[in-house]
C-alpha positions in Angstrom: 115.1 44.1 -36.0 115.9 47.4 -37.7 113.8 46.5 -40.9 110.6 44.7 -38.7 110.7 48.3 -36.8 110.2 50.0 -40.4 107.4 47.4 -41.9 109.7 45.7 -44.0 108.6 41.7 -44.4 111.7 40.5 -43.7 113.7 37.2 -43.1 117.2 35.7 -43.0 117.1 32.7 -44.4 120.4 30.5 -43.6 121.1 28.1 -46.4 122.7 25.1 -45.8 125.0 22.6 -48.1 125.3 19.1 -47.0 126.9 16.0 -48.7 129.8 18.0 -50.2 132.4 15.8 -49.7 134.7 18.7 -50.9 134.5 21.1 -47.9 133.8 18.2 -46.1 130.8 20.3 -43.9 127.8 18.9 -41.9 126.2 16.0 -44.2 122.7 16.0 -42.7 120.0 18.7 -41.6 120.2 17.4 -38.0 124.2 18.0 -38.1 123.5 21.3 -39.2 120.9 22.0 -36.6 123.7 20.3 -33.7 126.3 23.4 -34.7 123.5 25.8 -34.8 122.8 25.1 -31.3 125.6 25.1 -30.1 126.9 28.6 -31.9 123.5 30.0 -30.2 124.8 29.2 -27.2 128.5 30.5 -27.6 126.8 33.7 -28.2 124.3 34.0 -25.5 121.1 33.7 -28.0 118.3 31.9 -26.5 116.4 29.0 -28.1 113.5 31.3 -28.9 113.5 35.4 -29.0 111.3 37.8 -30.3 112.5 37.2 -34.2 113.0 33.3 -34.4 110.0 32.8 -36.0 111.5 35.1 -38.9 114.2 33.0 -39.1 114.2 30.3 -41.8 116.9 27.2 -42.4 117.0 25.6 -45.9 119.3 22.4 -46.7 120.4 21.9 -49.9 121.7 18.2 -50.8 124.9 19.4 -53.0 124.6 15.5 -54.5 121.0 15.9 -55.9 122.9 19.0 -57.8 125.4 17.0 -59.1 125.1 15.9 -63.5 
């Protein structure tokens, strides 16, 4: 909010690993999406607020990295 309220483009960007087996985290964008939701809830932050649209979500298959 602080750097929309001084004309700064701004966004936070959450990116997201899946299919590494290592940590053994989320391994789809729809698992991701299920623990967003319900962190957003645990902290009382609505579905949609006055900066979602400024809020992006990349996933990053850690597999299509791999050599």
């Amino acid at each position: 909010m602080f750097l929309r309220e001084h004309k700064v483009n701004a966004r936070l960007v959450f990116l997201n690993f899946i299919g590494d087996d290592d940590m053994k985290g989320p391994n789809s964008a729809s698992a991701w999406e299920e623990a967003y939701e319900v962190a957003e809830q645990v902290l009382g932050i609505p579905q949609t607020h006055k900066l979602s649209k400024y809020i992006l979500h990349a996933y990053v298959d850690v597999k299509s990295l791999s050599s």
